[in-house]
N, C-alpha and C positions, 0 to 999 in steps of 0.2 A: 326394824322394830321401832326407833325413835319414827321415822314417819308415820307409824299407824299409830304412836301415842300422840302424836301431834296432831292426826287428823281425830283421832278420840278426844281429846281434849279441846279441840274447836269446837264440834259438835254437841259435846257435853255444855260449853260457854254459849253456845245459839241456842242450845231448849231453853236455858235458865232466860237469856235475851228475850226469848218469843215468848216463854211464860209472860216474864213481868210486861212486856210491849205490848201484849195482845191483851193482856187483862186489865190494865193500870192507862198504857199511853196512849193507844190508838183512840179512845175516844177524845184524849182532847186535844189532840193536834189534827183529828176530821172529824167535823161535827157531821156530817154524814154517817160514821162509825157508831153515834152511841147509840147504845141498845141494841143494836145488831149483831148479836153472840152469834148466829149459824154459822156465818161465811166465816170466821176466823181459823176456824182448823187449817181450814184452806191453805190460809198463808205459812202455818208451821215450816212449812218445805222451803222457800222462800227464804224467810228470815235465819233460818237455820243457816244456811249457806255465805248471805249478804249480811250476818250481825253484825259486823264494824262500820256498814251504811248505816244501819238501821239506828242506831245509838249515835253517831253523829249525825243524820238528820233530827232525831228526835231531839236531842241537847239545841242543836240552831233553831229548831220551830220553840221548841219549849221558853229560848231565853228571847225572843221574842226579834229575832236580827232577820228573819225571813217572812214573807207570807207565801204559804203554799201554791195559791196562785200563781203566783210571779213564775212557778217553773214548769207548769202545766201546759202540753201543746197547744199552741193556737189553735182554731178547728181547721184549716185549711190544711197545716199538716198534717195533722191527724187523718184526715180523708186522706190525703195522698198516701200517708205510709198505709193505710188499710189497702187500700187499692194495690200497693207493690204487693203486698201478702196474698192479696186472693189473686193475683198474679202469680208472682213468687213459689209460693207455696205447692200449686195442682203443678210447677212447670218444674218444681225439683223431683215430686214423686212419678211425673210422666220420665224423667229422662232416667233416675232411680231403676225404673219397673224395664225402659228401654237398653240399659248399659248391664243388666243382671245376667248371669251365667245360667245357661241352659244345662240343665242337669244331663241332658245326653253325652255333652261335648265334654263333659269331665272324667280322666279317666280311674279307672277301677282302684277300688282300695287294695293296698297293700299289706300285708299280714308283716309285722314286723316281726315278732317273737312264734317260736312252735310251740303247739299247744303241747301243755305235761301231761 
């Protein structure tokens, strides 16, 4: 019971996070962001989850000790980790689809209680 108030009460702390973050911050720590209301929902999931990122990123860009820049992948890694993914990715759902249980080979359910 204490862990599902805890996980209610995180959750409850990340909407009120992602309200005011989505409404108030995002545009001015990316100036890419202002005016751009559609895509924000998007991120509710997101932030709901990582709000204790998301509030000490925004306090270090806001007091001015970082530039956003500075931590954004270079491009060359960037291309490479895409590339592991479109790799990656089709080679977990091939081996996924290959390691799955044939519904033949399983045996028959068993009736645990008699029907009244």
């Amino acid at each position: 019971m204490t862990i599902m108030m805890a996980g209610m009460f995180y959750l409850y702390v990340g909407g009120a996070v992602a309200v005011v973050f989505l409404v108030f911050g995002l545009g001015r720590i990316d100036e890419n962001a202002r005016g751009a209301w559609i895509f924000r929902p998007l991120l509710i999931p997101g932030v709901l989850l990582v709000w204790p990122l998301v509030i000490w990123r925004w306090v270090v860009l806001m007091r001015g000790e970082e530039k956003l820049d500075r931590h954004r992948m270079p491009r060359i890694r960037q291309e490479r980790a895409q590339l592991v993914f479109v790799i990656v990715i089709p080679l977990i759902l091939l081996v996924s689809f290959a390691l799955r249980q044939d519904p033949a080979s399983l045996s028959a359910p068993v009736l645990l209680e008699a029907p009244e």
